[in-house]
C-alpha positions in Angstrom: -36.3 -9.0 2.6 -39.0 -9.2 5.0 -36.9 -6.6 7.2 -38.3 -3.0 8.2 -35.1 -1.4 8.5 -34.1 1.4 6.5 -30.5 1.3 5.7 -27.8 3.2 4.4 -24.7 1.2 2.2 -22.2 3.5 2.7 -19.7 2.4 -0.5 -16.2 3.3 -0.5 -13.3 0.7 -1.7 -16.0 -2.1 -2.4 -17.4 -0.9 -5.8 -19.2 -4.2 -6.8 -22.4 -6.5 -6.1 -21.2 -9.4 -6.2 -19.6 -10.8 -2.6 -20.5 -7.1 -0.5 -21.0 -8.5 2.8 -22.5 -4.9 3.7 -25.0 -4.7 1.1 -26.1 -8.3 1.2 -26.6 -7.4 5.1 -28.7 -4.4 3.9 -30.7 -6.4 1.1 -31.5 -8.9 4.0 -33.4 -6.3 6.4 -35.2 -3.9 4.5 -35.1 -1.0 2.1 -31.5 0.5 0.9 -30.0 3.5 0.3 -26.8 3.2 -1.5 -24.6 6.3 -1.0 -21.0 7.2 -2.1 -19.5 10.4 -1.0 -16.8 12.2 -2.1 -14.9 14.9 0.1 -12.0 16.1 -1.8 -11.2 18.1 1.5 -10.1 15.2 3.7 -8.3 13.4 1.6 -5.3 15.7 2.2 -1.6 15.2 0.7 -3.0 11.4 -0.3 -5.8 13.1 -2.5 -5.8 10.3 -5.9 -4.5 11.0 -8.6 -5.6 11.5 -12.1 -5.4 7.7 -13.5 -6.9 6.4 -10.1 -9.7 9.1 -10.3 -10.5 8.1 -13.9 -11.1 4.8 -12.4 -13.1 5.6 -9.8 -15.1 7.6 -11.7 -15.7 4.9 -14.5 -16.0 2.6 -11.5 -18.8 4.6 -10.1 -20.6 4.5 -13.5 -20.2 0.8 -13.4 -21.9 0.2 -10.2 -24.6 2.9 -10.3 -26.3 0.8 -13.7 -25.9 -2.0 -11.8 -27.7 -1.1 -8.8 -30.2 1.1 -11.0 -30.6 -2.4 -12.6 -31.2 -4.2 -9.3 -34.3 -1.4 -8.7 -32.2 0.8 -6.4 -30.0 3.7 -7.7 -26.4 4.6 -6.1 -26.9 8.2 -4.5 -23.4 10.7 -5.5 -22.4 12.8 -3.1 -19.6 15.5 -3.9 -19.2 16.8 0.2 -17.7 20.1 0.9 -17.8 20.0 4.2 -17.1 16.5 5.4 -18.4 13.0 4.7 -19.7 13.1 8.4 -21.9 16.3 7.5 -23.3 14.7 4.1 -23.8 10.9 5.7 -25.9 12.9 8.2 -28.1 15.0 5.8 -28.7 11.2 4.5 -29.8 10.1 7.5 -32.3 13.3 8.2 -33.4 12.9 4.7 -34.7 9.5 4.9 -35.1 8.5 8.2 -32.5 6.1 8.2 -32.3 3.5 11.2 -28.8 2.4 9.9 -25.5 2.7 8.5 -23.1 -0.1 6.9 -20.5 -0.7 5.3 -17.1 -2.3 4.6 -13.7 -2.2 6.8 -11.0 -0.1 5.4 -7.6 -0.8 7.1 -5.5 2.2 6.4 -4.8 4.6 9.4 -6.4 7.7 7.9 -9.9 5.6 7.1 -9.4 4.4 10.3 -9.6 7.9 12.3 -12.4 9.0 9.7 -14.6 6.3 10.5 -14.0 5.7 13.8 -15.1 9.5 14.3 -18.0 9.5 12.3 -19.1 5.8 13.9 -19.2 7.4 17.1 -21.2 10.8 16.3 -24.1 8.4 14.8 -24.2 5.9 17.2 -24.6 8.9 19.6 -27.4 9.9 17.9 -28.5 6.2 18.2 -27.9 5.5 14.5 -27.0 1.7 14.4 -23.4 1.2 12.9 -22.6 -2.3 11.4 -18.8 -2.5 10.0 -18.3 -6.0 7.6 -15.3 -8.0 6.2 -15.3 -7.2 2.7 -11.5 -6.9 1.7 -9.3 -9.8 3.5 -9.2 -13.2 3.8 -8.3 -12.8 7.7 -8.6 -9.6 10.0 -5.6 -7.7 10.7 -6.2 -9.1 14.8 -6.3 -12.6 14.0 -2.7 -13.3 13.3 -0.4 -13.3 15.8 2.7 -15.0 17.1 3.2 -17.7 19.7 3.6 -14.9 22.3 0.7 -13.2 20.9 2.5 -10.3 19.1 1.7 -9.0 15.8 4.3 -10.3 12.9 7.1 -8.4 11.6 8.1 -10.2 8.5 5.8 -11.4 5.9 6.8 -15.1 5.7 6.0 -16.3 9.0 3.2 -14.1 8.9 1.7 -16.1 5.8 2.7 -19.2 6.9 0.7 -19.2 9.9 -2.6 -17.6 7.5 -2.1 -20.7 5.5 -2.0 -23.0 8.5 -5.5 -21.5 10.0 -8.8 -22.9 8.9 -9.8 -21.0 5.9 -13.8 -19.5 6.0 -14.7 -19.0 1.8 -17.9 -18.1 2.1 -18.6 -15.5 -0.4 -21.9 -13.3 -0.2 -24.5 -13.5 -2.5 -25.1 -10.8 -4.9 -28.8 -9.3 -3.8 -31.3 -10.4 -7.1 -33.5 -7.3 -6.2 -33.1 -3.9 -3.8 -36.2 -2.2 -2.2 -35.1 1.8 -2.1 -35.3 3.0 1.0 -39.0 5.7 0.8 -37.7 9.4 1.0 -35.1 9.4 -1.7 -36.6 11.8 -3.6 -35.6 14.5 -0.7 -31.7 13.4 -1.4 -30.0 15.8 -3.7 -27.2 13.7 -5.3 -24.6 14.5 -8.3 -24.2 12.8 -11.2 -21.0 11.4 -11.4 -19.7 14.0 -14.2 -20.4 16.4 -11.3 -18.1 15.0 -8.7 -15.5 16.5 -10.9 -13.2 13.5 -10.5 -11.4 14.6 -14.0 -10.7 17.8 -15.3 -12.4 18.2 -19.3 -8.7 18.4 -20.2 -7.8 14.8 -18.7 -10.6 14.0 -20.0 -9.5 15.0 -23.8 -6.6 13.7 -23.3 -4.8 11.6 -21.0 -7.7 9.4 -19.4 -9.1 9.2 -23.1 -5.9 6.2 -23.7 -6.3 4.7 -20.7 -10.3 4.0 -21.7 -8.6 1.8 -24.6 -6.4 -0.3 -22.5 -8.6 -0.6 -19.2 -12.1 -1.5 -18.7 -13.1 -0.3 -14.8 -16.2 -2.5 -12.9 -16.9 -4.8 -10.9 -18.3 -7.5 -13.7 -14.9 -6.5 -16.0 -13.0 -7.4 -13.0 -14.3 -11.0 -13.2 -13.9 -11.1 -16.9 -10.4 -10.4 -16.0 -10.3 -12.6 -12.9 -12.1 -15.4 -15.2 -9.7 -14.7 -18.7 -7.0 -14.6 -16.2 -7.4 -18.3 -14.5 -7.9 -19.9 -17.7 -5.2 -18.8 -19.3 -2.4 -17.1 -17.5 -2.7 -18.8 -14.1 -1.0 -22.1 -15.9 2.3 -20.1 -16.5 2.4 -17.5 -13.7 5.6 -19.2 -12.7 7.3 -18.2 -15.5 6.0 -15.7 -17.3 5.4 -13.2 -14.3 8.9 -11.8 -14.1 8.9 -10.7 -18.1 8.5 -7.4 -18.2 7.1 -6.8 -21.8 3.4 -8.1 -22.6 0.6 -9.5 -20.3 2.6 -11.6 -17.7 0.3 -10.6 -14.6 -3.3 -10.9 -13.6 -3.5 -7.1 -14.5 -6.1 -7.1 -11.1 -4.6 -5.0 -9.1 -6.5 -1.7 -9.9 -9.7 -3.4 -9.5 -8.5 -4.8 -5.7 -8.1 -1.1 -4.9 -11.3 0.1 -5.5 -12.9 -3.5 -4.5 -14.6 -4.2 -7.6 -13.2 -8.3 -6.9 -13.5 -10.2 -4.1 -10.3 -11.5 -2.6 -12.3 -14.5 -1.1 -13.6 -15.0 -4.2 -10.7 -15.0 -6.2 -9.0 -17.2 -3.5 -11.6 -20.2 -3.8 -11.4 -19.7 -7.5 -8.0 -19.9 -7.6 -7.7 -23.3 -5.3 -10.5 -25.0 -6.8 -9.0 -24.2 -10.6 -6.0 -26.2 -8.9 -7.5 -28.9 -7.4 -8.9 -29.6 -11.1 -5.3 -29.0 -12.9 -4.2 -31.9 -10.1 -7.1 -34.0 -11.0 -5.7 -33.7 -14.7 -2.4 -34.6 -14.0 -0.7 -30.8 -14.0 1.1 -31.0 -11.4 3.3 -28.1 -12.5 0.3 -25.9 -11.7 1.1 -26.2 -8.4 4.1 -23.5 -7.9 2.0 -21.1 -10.3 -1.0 -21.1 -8.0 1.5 -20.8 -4.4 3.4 -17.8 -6.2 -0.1 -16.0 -7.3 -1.4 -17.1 -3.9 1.7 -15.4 -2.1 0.9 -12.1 -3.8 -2.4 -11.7 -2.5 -1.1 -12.7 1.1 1.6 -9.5 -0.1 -1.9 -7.2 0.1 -3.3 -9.1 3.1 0.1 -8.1 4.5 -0.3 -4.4 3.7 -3.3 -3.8 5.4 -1.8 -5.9 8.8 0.7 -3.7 8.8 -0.8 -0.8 8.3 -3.4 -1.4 11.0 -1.1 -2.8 13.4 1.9 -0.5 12.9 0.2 2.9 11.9 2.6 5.0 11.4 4.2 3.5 8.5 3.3 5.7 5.9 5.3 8.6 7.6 8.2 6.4 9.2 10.4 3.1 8.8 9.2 0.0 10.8 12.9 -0.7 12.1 13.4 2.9 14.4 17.2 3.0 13.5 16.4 4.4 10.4 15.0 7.8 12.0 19.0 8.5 11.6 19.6 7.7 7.8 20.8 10.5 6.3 18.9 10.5 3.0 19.6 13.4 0.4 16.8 15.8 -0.1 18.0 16.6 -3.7 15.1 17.8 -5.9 17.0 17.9 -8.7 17.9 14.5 -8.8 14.4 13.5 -7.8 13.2 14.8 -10.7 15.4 13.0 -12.9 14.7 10.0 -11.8 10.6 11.1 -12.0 11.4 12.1 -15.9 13.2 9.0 -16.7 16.2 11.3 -17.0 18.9 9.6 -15.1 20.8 7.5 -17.6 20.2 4.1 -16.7 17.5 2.9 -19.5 15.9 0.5 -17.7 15.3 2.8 -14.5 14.1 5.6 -17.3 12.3 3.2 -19.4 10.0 2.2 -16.3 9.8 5.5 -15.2 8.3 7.2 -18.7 5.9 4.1 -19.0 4.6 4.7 -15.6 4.0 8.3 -16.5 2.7 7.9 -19.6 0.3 4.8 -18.7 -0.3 5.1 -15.0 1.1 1.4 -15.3 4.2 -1.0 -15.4 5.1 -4.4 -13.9 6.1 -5.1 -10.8 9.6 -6.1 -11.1 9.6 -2.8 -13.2 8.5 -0.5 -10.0 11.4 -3.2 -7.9 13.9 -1.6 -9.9 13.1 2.0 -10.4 11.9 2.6 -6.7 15.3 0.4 -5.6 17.3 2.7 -7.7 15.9 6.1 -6.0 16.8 5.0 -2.5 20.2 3.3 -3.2 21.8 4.8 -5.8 20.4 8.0 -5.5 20.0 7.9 -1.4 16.2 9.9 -2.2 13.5 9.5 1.0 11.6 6.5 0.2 8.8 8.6 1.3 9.1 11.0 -1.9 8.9 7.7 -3.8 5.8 6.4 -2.5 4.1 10.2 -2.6 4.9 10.0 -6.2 3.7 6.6 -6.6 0.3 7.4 -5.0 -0.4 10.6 -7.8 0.5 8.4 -11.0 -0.4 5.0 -10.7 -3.3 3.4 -11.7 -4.0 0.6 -9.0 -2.2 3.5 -6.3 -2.8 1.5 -3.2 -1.6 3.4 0.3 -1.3 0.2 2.4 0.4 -1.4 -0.6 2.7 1.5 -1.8 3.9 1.5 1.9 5.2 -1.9 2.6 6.6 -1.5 -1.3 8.9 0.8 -0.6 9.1 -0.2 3.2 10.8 -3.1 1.7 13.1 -1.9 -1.0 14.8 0.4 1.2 15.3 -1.4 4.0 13.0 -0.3 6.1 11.4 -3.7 7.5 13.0 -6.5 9.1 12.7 -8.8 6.0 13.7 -6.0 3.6 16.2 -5.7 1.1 19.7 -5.2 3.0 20.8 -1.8 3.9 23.8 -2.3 1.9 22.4 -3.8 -1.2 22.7 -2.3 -4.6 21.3 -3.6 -7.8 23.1 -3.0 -11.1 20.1 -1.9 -13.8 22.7 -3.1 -16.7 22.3 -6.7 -15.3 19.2 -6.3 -14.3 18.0 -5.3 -17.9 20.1 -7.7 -19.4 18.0 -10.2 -17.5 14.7 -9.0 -18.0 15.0 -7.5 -21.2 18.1 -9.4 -22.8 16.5 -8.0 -26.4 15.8 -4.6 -25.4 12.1 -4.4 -26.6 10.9 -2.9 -23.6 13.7 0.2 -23.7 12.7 0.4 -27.5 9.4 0.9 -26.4 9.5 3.9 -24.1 12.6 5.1 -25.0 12.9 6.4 -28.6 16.4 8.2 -28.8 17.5 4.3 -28.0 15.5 2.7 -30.9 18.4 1.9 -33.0 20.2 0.7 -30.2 21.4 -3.0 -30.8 20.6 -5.0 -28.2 24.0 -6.0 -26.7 24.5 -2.2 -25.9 20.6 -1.1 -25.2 21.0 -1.4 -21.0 24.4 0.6 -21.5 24.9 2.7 -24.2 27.6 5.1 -22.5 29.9 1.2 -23.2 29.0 1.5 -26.7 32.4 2.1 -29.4 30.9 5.5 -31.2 30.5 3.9 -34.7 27.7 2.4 -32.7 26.3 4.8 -31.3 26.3 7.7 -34.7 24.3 4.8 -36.2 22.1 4.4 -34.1 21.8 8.5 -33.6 22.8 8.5 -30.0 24.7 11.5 -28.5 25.4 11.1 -25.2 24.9 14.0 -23.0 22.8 15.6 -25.6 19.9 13.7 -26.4 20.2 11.0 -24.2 21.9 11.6 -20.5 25.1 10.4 -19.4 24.8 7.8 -15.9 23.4 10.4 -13.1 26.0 8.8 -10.8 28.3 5.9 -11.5 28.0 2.8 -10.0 31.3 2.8 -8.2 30.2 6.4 -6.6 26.7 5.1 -5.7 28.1 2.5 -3.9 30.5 4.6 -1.5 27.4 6.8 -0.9 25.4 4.6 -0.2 27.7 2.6 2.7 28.9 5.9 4.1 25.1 6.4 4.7 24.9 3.4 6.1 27.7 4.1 8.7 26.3 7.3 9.4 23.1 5.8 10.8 24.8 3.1 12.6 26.9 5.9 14.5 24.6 8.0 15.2 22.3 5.0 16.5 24.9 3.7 18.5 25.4 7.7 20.0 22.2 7.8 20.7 21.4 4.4 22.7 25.1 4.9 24.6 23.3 8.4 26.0 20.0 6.3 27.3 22.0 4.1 29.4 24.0 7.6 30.8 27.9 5.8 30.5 27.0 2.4 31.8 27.6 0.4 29.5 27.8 -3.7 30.6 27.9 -6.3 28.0 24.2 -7.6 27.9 23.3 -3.9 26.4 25.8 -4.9 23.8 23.7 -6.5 22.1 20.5 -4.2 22.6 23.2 -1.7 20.6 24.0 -2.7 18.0 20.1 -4.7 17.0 17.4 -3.6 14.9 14.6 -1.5 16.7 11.9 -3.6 15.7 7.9 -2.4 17.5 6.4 -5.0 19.4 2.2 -4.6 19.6 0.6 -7.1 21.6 -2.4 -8.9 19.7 -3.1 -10.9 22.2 -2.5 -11.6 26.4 -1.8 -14.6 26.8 -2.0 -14.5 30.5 -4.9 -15.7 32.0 -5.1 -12.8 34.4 -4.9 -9.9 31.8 -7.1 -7.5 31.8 -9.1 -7.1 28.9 -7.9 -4.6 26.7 -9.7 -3.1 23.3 -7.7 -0.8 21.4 -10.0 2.3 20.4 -8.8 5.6 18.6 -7.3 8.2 20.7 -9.4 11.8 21.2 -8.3 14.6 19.1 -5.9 16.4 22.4 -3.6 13.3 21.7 -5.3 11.7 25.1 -6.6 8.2 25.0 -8.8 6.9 27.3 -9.7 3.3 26.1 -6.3 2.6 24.7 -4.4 1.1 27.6 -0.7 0.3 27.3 0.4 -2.8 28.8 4.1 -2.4 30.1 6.4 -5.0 30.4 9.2 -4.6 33.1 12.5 -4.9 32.0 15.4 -3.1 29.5 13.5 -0.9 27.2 10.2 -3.2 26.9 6.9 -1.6 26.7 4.4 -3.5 24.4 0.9 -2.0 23.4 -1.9 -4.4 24.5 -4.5 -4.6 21.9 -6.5 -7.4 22.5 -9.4 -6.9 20.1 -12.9 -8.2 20.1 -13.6 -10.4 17.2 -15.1 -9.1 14.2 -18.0 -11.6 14.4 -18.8 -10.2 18.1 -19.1 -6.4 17.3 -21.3 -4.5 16.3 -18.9 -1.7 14.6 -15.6 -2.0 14.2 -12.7 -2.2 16.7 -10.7 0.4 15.0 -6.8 0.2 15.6 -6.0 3.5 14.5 -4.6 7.1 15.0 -5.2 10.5 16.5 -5.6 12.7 13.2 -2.5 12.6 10.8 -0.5 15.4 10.0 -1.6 16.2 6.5 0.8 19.2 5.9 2.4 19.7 2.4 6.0 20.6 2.0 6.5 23.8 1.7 9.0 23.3 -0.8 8.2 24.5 -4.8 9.4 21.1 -6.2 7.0 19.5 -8.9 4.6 17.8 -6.1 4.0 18.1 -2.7 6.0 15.5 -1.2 5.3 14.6 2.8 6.8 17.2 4.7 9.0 14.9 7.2 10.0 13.4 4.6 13.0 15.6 3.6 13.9 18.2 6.3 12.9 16.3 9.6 14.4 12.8 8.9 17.4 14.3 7.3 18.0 17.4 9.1 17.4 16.2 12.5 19.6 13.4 13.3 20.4 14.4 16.4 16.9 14.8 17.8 15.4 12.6 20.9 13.1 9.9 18.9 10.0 10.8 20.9 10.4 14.6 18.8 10.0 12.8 15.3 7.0 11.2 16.0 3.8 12.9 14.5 -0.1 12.8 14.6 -0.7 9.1 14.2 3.2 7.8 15.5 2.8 9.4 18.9 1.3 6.9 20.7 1.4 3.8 19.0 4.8 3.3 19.5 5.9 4.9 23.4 9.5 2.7 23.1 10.5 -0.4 21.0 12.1 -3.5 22.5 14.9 -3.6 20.6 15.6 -7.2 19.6 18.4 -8.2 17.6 16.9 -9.9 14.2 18.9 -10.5 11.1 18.3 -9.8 7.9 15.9 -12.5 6.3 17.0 -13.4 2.8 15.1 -11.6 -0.1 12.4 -13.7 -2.0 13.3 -12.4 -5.1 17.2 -12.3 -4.3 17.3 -14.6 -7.6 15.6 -12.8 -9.8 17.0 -8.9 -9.0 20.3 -8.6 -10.8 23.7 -8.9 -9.8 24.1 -6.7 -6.5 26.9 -4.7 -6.3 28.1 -5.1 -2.6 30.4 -4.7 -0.4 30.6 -5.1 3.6 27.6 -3.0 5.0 29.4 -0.7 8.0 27.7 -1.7 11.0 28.9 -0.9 14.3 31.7 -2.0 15.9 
């Protein structure tokens, strides 16, 4: 710490000591000032909501006694104006010589940071950007033709066939505060109004019972978790009643683990269980492992396709007719729609900010098949009530469930939540739990009561339609729906490329027809010759001048070039980002704000050139797609999701 600099940690998602490449940096070279800032005013129609602000506010708690403990106290910082505005009174106020901090991946951090990076360096404010939330960098991983991946399994199998760096940080033992602080006027953290006094009272007062936010309860969990639930991952992770999971999801969102960390303690618990003779341990630890390449996987494709929390991945799906139908949307948000599994998951998940993941599989499968809703409102609604809400996460969630990704579910598939409950909850404990007019329900009728003879259901004090709804929509309707949807898209598709190529029509465009539109960004040039290329953010006017397009001649190909520098050659960040998103709120007087595009412009303008759909952060990013045909990988969890009622997708002729 011999070091004269004078350094601001600027915290955001990496609440925790312990492996914080940025604050280790800061510890290094001098004296610290550890700041977290909170600017309710830019966080726009993905402000948190009230479970993940109790966490972050116990989160912040957490960390500030810890660093108050290590001789340095964490500086609170409720911004009105903007985090730019209050990172610069820090840097008046102390004198600071530089800012650091940890990469965030999703494409409205992206914009923020690359803006306020480039005010402070131009006030010759040093910026340093770290690693401190991925076991490889969203440029690293690319294909044999250098493109970014489009389906998760060949993009995990080539992470796990790259040398693998685990080389965690040490936590700092001491932090010299930076002289000046006393000039910083910081909140307390009750006074970042992160909870209302009636949330407080209430609500967040049961989820202080069940949860323990901070970085060191996030390796008690990690630690209990290893030792005793790692063995029988395998089989216990797909029951949906009791502690099946490594509950550490909500502390990966806010950082308070490190994923390198909980990588090498994951492989070296295994290479132990082999030295034992537990050879069994070996799928647990490859399943647990393939979940966190799942999150590594959110934040590639978040970074490398953008604008994926407003659209689909695959472009045919700007013509889906989905049905904006409020009524049924809030239903299905009530557990109100007659299927007791779907409703069961849905009242535990607003009651407890919580439920498991083949839990959210069904309901969120259920809103965009059966009832045809915009995956869009889904994940909005996701985002306000869960606990661990996770924007990169929630987005290839639902990406995936409705078929919105070239390794998705199919288009045409359709769960049955009767069999689906009868496999996941053959006893019915789990409906018990959460639904009480179903208490007395045996168990051979629990998943579908409207079945049951009526001597059942008096006993068991059940009255259909009155206490307990009938089936929203029936099976056999929900199926028609959702295949006359399907051909609806596929026609107007096929309309639409017929028009580009102006009546000529010869039999290699066939096949350009009636593909996928998959995006192709270029990670890497593999020529030789090609200029260099590093993708930057584009200016506010929607002009970019350091993002240069690489076009490839030929039938609808043009490829984005973003060959970045690597993250241990720059001194800040090589943001792949943005120009500001739209952060509009529906204008609709449904329950929440869901995303505006969601409903009217998806739905309501089929006919509408693609290039008129794209918005704020889409508009550049993705100019054309070269359309490929790709078929439909085979779903992972295909096995374990219920019979599927299906029948012939109608593609086009």
């Amino acid at each position: 710490m011999g070091g004269s600099e004078r350094t601001i940690v600027w915290f955001r998602r990496d609440l925790r000591i312990d492996d914080n490449p940025a604050l280790a940096a800061a510890a290094r070279d001098g004296s610290v000032l550890p700041v977290f800032i909170w600017c309710p005013a830019e966080e726009g129609r993905f402000y948190p909501g009230r479970c993940s602000r109790w966490w972050l506010k116990e989160s912040l708690a957490h960390l500030g006694k810890s660093l108050e403990a290590l001789g340095c106290p964490l500086v609170l910082i409720r911004a009105e104006e903007s985090t730019l505005a209050a990172l610069l009174q820090c840097v008046h106020s102390i004198g600071a010589t530089r800012v650091v901090y940890n990469r965030l991946y999703d494409p409205i951090s992206l914009v923020r940071d690359d803006k306020i990076k480039n005010e402070l360096l131009g006030l010759g404010i040093s910026m340093q950007s770290f690693n401190g939330d991925l076991l490889y960098e969203p440029w690293e991983i690319y294909d044999e033709n250098g493109h970014a991946f489009t389906t998760f399994n060949m993009y995990w199998e080539k992470c796990m066939g790259l040398p693998t760096e685990i080389s965690p940080s040490l936590a700092p033992w001491r932090l010299v505060p930076v002289p000046g602080i006393e000039n910083l006027h910081g909140s307390s953290v009750d006074n970042l109004a992160l909870e209302s006094s009636k949330d407080e009272e209430s609500s967040n007062a049961l989820l202080s019972r069940a949860w323990s936010p901070g970085w060191h309860n996030a390796e008690k969990t990690l630690g209990d978790f290893v030792c005793h639930g790692l063995l029988d991952y395998s089989k216990d992770r797909m029951k949906v009643a009791g502690t099946t999971t490594s509950l550490l999801s909500p502390y990966f969102h806010y950082g308070e683990v490190s994923i390198r960390k909980v990588y090498q303690l994951v492989r070296m618990q295994q290479i132990k269980w082999e030295n034992e003779g537990k050879s069994e341990a070996g799928e647990s630890v490859n399943l647990f492992l393939r979940s966190i390449g799942l999150r590594e996987y959110s934040r590639y494709m978040c970074f490398n396709f953008p604008f994926t929390h407003e659209r689909s991945l695959l472009g045919n799906l700007k013509h889906y007719p989905w049905r904006v139908d409020e009524d049924r949307f809030k239903f299905w948000r009530q557990g109100m729609t007659g299927y007791p599994l779907v409703d069961a998951g849905m009242r535990e998940l607003w009651a407890t900010g919580w439920t498991h993941n083949r839990i959210r599989v069904i309901v969120s499968s259920f809103a965009v098949k059966f009832l045809l809703i915009p995956w869009t409102w889904g994940m909005k609604y996701f985002w306000d009530v869960l606990l661990d809400a996770d924007i990169e996460s929630d987005i290839l969630g639902w990406q995936y469930i409705s078929g919105s990704l070239p390794d998705g579910h199919e288009l045409g598939r359709l769960d049955n939540p009767e069999v689906q409950g009868q496999k996941y909850d053959p006893d019915g404990e789990y409906v018990r739990t959460w639904i009480p007019e179903l208490a007395r329900m045996p168990a051979e009728w629990v998943h579908h009561p409207w079945d049951a003879p009526n001597s059942i259901l008096e006993v068991a004090g059940v009255e259909l339609g009155l206490n307990y709804p009938m089936p929203i929509v029936e099976l056999h309707t929900a199926r028609e729906c959702l295949d006359d949807a399907i051909s609806t898209m596929w026609q107007l598709d096929t309309a639409e490329k017929l028009a580009e190529f102006d009546g000529e029509v010869v039999e290699d465009n066939l096949s350009h027809i009636k593909s996928f539109d998959i995006p192709r960004v270029v990670l890497k040039e593999l020529s030789p010759s090609a200029p260099h290329c590093d993708q930057k953010v584009p200016t506010a006017d929607g002009r970019n001048h350091e993002l240069q397009p690489k076009e490839l001649h030929g039938l609808n190909k043009q490829t984005i070039c973003v060959d970045l520098i690597r993250a241990s050659k720059m001194e800040d960040t090589g943001s792949v980002a943005n120009s500001p998103v739209s952060r509009k709120r529906s204008g609709s007087s449904c329950a929440f704000d869901v995303p505006s595009f969601s409903s009217s412009v998806e739905v309501q303008s089929q006919n509408q050139h693609p290039g008129g759909a794209f918005v704020g952060s889409s508009r550049y990013i993705l100019q054309k797609t070269e359309r490929d045909c790709a078929g439909k990988a085979e779903d992972d969890d295909s096995a374990d999701s219920g019979t599927s009622i299906s029948r012939p997708s109608k593609k086009p002729a």
